[in-house]
ZAMARZA-487993 format. One line per 5 residues: number of its first residue (from 0); their letters; for each residue x, z, y of N, C-alpha, C. Coordinates in pm, whole numbers, plus 50000, padded with zeros to 5 digits. Each point is the difference from the previous one (the first is absolute). Layout:
! residues N
NUM) a) X,Z,Y,X,Z,Y,X,Z,Y; ...
//
This chain:
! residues 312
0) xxxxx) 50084,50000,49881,49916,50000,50119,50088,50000,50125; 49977,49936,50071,50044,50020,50182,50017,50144,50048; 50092,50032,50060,50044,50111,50033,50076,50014,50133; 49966,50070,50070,50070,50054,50142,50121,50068,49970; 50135,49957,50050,50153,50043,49979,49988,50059,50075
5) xxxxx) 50132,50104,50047,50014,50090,50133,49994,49937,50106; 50049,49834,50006,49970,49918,50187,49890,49985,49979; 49880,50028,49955,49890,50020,49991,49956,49805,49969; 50041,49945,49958,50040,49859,49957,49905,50014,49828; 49907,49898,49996,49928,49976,49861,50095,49927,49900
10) xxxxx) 50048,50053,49916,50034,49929,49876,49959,50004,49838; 50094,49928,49931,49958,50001,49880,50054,49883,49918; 49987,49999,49849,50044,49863,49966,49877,49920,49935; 49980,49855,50016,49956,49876,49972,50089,49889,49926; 49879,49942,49937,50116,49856,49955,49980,49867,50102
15) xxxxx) 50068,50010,50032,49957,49829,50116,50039,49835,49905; 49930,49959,50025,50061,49830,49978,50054,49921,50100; 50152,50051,50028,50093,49923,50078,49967,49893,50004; 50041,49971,49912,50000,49814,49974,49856,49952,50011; 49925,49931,50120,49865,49996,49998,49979,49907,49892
20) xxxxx) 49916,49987,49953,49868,49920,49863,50104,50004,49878; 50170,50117,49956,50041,49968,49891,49949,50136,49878; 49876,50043,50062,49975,50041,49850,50076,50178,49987; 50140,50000,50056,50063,50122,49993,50035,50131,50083; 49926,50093,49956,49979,50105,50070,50142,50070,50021
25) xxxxx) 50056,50043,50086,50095,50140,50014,49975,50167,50038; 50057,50043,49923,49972,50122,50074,50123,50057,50065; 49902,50056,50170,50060,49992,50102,49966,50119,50062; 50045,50088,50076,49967,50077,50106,49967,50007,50111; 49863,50035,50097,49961,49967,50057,49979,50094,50177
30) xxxxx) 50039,49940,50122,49995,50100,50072,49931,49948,50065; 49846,50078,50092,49936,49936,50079,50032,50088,50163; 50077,49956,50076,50044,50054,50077,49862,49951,50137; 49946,50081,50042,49881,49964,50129,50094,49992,50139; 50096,50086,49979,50046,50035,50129,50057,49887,50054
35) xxxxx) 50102,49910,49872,50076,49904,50028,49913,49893,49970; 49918,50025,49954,49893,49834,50022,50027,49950,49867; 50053,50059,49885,50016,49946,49902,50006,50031,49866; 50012,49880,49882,49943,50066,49833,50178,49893,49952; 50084,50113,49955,50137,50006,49973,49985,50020,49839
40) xxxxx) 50069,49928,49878,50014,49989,49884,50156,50008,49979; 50019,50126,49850,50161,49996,49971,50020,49976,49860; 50096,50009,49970,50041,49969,49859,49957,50148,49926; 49961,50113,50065,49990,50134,49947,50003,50112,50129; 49921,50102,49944,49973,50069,50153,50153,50022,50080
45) xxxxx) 49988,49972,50108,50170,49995,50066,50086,50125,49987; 49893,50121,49941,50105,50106,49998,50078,49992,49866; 49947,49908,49874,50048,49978,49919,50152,49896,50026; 50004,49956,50094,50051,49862,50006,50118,50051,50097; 50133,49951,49937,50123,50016,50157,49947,49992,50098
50) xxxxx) 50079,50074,50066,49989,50001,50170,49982,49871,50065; 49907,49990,50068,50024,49860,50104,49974,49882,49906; 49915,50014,49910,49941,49939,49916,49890,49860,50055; 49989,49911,50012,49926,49907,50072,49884,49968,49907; 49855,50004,50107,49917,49958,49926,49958,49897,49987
55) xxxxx) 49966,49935,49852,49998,49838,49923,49832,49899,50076; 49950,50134,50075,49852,49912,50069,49983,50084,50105; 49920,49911,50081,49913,50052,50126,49915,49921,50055; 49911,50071,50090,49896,49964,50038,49935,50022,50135; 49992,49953,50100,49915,50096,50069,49880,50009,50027
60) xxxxx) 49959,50053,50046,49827,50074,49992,49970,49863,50061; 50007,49963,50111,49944,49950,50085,49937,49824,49934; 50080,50026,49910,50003,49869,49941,49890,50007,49827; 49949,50098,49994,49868,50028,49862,49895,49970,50119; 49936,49921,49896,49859,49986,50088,49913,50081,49904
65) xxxxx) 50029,50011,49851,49870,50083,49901,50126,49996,49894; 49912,50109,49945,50069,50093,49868,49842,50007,49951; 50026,49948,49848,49897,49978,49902,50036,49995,49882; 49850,50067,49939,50017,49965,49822,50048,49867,49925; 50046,50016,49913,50082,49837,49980,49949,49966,49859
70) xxxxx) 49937,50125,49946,49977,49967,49842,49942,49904,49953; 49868,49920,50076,49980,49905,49914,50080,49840,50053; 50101,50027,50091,50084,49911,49984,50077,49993,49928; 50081,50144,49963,50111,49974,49918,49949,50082,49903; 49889,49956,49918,49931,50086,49847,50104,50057,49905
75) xxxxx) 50109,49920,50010,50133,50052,49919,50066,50119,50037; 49998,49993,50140,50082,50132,50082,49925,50096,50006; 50057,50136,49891,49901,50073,50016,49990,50115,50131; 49883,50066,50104,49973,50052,50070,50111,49948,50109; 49957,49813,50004,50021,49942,50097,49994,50009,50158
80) xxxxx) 50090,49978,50116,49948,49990,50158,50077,49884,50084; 49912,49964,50086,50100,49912,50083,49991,49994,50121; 50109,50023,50069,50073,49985,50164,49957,49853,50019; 49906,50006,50109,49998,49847,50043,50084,49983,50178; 50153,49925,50037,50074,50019,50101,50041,49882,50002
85) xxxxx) 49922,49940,50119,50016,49847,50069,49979,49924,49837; 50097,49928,50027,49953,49864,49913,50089,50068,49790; 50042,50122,50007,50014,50067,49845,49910,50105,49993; 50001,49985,49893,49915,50113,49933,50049,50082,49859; 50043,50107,50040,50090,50113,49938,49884,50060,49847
90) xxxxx) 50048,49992,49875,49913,50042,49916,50067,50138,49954; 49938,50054,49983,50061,50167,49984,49938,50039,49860; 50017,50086,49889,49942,50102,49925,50030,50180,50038; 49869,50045,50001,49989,50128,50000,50051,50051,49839; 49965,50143,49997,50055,50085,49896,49893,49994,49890
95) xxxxx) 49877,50031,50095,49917,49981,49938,49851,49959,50118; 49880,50043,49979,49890,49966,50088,49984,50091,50105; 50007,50131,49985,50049,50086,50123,50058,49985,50097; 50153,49942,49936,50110,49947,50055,49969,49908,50081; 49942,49875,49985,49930,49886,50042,49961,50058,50113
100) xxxxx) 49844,50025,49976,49960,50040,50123,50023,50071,50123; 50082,50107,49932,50071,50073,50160,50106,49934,50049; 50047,49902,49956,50115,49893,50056,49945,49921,50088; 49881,49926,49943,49967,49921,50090,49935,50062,50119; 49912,50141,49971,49981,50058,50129,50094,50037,50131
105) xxxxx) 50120,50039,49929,50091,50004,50074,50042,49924,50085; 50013,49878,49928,50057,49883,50069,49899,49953,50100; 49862,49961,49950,49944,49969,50080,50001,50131,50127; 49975,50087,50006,50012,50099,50102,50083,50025,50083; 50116,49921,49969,50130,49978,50066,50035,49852,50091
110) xxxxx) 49936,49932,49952,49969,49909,50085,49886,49928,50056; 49897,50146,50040,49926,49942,50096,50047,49998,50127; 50070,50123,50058,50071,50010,50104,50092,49887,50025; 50059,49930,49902,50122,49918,50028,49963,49831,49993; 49859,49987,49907,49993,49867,49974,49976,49920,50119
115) xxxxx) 50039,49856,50119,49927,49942,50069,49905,49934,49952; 49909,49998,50098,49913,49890,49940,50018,49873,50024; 49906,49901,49934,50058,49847,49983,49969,49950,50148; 50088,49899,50035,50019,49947,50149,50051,50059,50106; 50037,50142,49959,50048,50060,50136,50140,49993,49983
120) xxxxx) 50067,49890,50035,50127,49953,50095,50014,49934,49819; 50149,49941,50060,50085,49881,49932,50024,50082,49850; 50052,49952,49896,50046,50074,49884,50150,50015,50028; 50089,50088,49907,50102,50005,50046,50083,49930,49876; 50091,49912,50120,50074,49939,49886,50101,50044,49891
125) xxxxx) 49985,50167,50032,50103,50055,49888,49947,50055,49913; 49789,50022,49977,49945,50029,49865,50083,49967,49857; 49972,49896,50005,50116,49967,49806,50107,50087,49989; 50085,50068,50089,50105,50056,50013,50020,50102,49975; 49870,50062,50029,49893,50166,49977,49936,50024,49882
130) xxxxx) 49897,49890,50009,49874,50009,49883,50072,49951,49846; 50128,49900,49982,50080,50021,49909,50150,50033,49980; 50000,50176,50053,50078,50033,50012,50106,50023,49835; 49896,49957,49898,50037,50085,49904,50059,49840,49924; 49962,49899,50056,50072,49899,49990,50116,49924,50099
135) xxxxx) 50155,50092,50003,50085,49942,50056,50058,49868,49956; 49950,49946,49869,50135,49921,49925,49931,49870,50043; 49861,49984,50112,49962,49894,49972,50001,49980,50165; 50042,49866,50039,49963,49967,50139,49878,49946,50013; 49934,50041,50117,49853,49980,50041,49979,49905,50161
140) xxxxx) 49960,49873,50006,49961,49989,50141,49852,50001,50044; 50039,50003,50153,49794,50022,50062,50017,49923,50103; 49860,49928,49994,49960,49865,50084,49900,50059,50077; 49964,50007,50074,49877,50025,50071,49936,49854,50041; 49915,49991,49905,49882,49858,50022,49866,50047,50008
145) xxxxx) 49979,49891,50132,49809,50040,50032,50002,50184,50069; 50088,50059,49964,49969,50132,50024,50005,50125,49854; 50054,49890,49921,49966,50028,49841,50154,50041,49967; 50042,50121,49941,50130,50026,49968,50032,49917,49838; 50105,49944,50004,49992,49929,49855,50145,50015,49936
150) xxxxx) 50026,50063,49864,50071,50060,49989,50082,49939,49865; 50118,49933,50041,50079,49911,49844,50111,50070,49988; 49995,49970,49874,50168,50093,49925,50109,49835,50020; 50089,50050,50084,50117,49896,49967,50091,50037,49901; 50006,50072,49945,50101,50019,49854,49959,50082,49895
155) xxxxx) 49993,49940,49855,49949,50074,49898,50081,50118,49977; 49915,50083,49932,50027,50128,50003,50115,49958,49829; 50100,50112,49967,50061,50000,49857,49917,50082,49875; 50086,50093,49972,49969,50072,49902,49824,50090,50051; 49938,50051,49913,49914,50069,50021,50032,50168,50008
160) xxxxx) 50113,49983,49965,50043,50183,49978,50089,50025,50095; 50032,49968,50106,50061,49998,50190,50013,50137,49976; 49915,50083,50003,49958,50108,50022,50031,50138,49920; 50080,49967,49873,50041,50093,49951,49904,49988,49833; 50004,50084,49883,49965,49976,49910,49839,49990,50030
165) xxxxx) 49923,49960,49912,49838,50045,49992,49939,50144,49934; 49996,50024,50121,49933,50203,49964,49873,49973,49993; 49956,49932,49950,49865,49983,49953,49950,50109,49870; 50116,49976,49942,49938,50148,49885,49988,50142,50028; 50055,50034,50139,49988,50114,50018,49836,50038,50043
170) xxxxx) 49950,49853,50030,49837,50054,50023,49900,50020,49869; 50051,50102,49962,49893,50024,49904,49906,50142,50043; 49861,49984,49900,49949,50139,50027,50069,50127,49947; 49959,50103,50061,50069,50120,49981,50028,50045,49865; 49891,49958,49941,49969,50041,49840,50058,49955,49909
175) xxxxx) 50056,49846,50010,50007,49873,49924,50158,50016,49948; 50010,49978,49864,50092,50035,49938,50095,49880,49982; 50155,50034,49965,50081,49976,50006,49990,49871,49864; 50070,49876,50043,49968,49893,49800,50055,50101,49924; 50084,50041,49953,49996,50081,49894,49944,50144,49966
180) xxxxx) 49883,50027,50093,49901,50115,49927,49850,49916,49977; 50042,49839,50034,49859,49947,50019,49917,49996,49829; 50055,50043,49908,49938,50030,49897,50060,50115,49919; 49875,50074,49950,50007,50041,49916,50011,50166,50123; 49904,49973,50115,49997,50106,50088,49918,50136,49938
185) xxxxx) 49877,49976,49895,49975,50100,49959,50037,50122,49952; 50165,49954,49994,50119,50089,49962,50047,50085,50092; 50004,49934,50162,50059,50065,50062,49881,50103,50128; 50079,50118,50003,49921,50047,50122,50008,49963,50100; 50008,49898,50082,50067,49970,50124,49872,50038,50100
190) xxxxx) 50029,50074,50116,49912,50039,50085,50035,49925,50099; 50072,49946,50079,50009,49905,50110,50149,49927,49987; 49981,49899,50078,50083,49925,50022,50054,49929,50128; 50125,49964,50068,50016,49915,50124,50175,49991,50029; 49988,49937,50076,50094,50016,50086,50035,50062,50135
195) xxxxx) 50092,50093,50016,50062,50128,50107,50124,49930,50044; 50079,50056,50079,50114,50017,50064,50041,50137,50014; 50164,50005,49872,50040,50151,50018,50090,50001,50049; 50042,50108,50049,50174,50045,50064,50071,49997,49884; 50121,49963,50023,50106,50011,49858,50054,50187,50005
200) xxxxx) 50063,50003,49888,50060,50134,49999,50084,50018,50082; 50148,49865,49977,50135,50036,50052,50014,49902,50163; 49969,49875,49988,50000,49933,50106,49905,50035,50097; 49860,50036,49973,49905,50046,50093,49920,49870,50030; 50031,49880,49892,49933,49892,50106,49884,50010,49889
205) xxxxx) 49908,49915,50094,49824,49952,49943,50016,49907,49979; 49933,49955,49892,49987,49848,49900,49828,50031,49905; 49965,49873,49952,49885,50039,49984,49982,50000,49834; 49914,50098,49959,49972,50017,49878,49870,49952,49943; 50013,49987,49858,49889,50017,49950,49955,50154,49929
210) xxxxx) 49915,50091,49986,49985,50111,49946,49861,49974,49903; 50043,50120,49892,49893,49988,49909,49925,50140,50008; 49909,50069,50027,49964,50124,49965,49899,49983,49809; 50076,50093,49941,49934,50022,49862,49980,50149,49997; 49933,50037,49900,49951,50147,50019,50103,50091,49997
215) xxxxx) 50148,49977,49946,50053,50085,49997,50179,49944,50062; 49978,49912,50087,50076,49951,50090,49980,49914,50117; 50145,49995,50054,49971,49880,50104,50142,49955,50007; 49997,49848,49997,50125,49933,49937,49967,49884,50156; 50141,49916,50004,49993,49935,50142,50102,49855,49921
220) xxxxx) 49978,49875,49996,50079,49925,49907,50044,49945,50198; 50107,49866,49981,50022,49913,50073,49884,49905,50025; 49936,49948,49948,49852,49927,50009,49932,50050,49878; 49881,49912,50014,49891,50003,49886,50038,49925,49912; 50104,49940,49953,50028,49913,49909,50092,50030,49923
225) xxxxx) 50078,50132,50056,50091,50106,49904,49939,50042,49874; 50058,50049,49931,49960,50043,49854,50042,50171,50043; 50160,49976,49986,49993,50132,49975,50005,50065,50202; 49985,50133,49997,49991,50052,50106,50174,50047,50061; 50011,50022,50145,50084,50064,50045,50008,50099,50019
230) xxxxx) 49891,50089,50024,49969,50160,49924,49857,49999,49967; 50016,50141,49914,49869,50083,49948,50003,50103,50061; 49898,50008,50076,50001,50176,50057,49910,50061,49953; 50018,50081,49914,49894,50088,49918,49920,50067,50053; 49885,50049,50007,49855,50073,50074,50041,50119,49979
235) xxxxx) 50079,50042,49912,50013,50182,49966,50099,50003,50103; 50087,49899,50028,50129,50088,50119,49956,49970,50154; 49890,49976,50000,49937,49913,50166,49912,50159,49982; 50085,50056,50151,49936,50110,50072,49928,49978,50102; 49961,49910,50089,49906,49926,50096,50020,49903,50032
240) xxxxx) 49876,49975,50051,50012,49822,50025,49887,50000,50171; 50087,49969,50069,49912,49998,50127,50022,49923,50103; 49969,49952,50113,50035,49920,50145,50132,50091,50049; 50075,49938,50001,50146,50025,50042,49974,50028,50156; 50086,50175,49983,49977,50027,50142,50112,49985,50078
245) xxxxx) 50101,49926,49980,50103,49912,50027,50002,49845,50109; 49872,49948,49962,49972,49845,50020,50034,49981,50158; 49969,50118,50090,50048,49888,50133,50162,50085,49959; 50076,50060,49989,50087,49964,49980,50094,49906,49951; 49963,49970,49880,50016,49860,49928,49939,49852,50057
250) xxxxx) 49908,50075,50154,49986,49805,49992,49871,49922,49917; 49924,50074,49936,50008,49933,49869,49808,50033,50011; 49918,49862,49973,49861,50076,49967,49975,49974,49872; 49866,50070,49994,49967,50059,49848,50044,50046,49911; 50134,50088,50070,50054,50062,49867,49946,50133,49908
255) xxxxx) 50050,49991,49872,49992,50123,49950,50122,50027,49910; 49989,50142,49945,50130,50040,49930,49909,50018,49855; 50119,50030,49910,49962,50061,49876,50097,50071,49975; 50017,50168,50009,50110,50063,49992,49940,50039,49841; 50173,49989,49937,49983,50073,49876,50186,50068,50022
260) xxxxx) 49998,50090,49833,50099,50067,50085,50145,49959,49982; 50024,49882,49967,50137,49915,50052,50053,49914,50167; 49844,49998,50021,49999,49878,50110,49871,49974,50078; 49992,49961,50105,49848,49983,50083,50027,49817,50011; 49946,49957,49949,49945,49898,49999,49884,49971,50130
265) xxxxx) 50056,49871,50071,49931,49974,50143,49975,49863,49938; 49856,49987,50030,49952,49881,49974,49899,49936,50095; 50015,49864,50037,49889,49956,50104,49908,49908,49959; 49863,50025,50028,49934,49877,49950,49937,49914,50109; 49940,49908,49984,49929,49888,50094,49916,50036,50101
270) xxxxx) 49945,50145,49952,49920,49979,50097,49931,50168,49984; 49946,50081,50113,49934,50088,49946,49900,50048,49939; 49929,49932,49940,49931,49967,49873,50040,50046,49900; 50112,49864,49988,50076,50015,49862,50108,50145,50012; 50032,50013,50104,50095,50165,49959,49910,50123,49940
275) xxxxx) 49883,50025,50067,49922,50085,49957,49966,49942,49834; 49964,49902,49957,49977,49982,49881,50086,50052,49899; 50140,49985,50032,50134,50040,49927,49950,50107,49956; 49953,50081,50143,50045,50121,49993,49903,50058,49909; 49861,49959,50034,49900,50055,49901,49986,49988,49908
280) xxxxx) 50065,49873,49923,50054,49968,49890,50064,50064,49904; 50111,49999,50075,50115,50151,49926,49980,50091,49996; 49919,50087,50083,49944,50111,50028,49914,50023,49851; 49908,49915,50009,49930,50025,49916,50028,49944,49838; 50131,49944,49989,50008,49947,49864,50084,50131,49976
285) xxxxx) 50065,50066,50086,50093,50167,49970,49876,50123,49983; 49911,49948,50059,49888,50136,49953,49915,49985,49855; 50020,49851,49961,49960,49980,49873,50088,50062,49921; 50157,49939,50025,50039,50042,49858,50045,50154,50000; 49981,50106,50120,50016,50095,50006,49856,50068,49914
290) xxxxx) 49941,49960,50013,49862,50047,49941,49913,50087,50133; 49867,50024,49959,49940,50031,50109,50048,50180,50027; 50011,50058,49945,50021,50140,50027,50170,50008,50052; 50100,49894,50037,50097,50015,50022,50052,49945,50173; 50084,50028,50060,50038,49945,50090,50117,49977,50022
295) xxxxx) 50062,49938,50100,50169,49965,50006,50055,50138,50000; 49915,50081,50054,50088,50160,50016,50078,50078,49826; 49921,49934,49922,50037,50021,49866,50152,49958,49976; 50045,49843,50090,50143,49966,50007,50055,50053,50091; 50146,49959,50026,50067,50053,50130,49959,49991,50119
300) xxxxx) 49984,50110,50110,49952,49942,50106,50083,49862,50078; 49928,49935,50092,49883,50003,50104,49877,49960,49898; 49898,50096,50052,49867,49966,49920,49974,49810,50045; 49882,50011,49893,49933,49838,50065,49948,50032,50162; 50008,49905,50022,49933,49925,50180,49854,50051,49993
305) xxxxx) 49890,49971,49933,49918,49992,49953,49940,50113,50002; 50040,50102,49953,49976,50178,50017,49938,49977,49889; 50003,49986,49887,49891,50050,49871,50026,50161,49995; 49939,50051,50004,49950,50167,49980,49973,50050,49842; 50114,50074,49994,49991,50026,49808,49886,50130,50026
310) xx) 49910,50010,49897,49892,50122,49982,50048,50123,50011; 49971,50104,50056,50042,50152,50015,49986,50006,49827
//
């Protein structure tokens, strides 16, 4: 879901189709900045990303005339939308239908203030320059005929992957399991699933994970396409799990920790939605396997976040 950062700036991630009419979605990060007049796309949220990191699209407000449902255009794309800006039209996927809709509210809400209306003064001849920002590799010219902006590519574009690999698989639902648990799941407990961004132990840097919560762990591979994991963190040694009261120190939104008693684990997710989910998640897959008459206080302290109250 869309989310307000500390510059008080709407973000979130989407898959866009760079390449207009080729079919292929990316997933991208998204900033809708009001102040600066504009909707900024990165390779990954920028705090993930080196310093001084440049972003692969842009847009400015002034230049959406409507933000709309796209689904029964693109019946394939699921919980479809599309940016309509001068003479392109930007196709986006939400997360899901929620997602959808408060995006496009957004957007549209963001440029009523900014949109002109049609005929009031000349177009500007540096739209293409703006509205496909996320296409540098291709040169664009503009004619102004009749009053009509008309807009040709003088050089074909190359490769389709300009842009870095296709993170298209990272858009999956929260739930949706990894190809190798895709059968024979009746076996496994798996209570949720996604992708986070953790702090490392020794370097301190963030890179993004995939995590598995099962009833009696939580394991984090390199993607969803790993087999085996890069750890198991067992539910018996996880002493709380809560919103990191760290985060404007770190910079960092939606975080949470999972202290157990080797290490505090700082983890960020997409959005605050999804952090609280973690949390209620874990929370509650540790009160299962603790059983109901038990609480974290039974292990080493810090109790759970949560306060479960053992019976007098």
């Amino acid at each position: 879901m869309p989310y307000v950062d500390r510059q008080n700036r709407i973000c979130g991630f989407l898959d866009i189709e760079e390449n207009e009419n080729s079919g292929k979605f990316l997933r991208r990060y998204f900033i809708l900045d009001t102040k600066e007049g504009s909707l900024v796309w990165y390779m990954d949220n920028p705090q993930n990303l080196p310093k001084g990191a440049e972003h692969v699209g842009s847009l400015k407000l002034s230049y959406i005339s409507k933000v709309s449902d796209a689904t029964k255009l693109r019946p394939k794309a699921e919980f479809c939308f599309v940016i309509n800006a001068g003479m392109r039209k930007f196709y986006l996927q939400a997360n899901d239908q929620q997602d959808l809709v408060e995006w496009v509210n957004v957007l549209n809400n963001a440029t009523k203030i900014t949109v002109p209306k049609s005929g009031d003064g000349q177009p500007s001849a540096e739209m293409p320059q703006e509205v496909l920002g996320s296409m540098k590799q291709i040169s664009y010219k503009t004619e102004i005929i009749g009053g009509v902006p008309i807009i040709t590519a003088t050089q074909e574009q190359g490769d389709g992957g300009q842009n870095g690999a296709d993170r298209g698989g990272l858009r999956k639902a929260h739930s949706q399991l990894p190809y190798f648990l895709g059968r024979g799941v009746q076996d496994q407990a798996l209570i949720k699933a996604g992708y986070c961004v953790k702090q490392g132990a020794l370097m301190k840097n963030w890179k993004r994970r995939y995590f598995l919560l099962e009833e009696n762990a939580v394991s984090y591979f390199k993607s969803d396409l790993e087999r085996e994991p890069l750890r198991v963190i067992p539910l018996k040694e996880v002493h709380k799990v809560q919103e990191c009261k760290q985060s404007d120190l770190m910079q960092r939104d939606n975080l949470f920790e999972v202290v157990t008693s080797s290490r505090t684990f700082y983890i960020q997710s997409d959005s605050p939605e999804e952090m609280h989910s973690w949390i209620k998640a874990i929370s509650g897959a540790i009160v299962a396997q603790r059983g109901p008459g038990r609480s974290a206080a039974s292990c080493p302290p810090p109790i759970l976040s949560f306060s479960l109250q053992t019976p007098n």
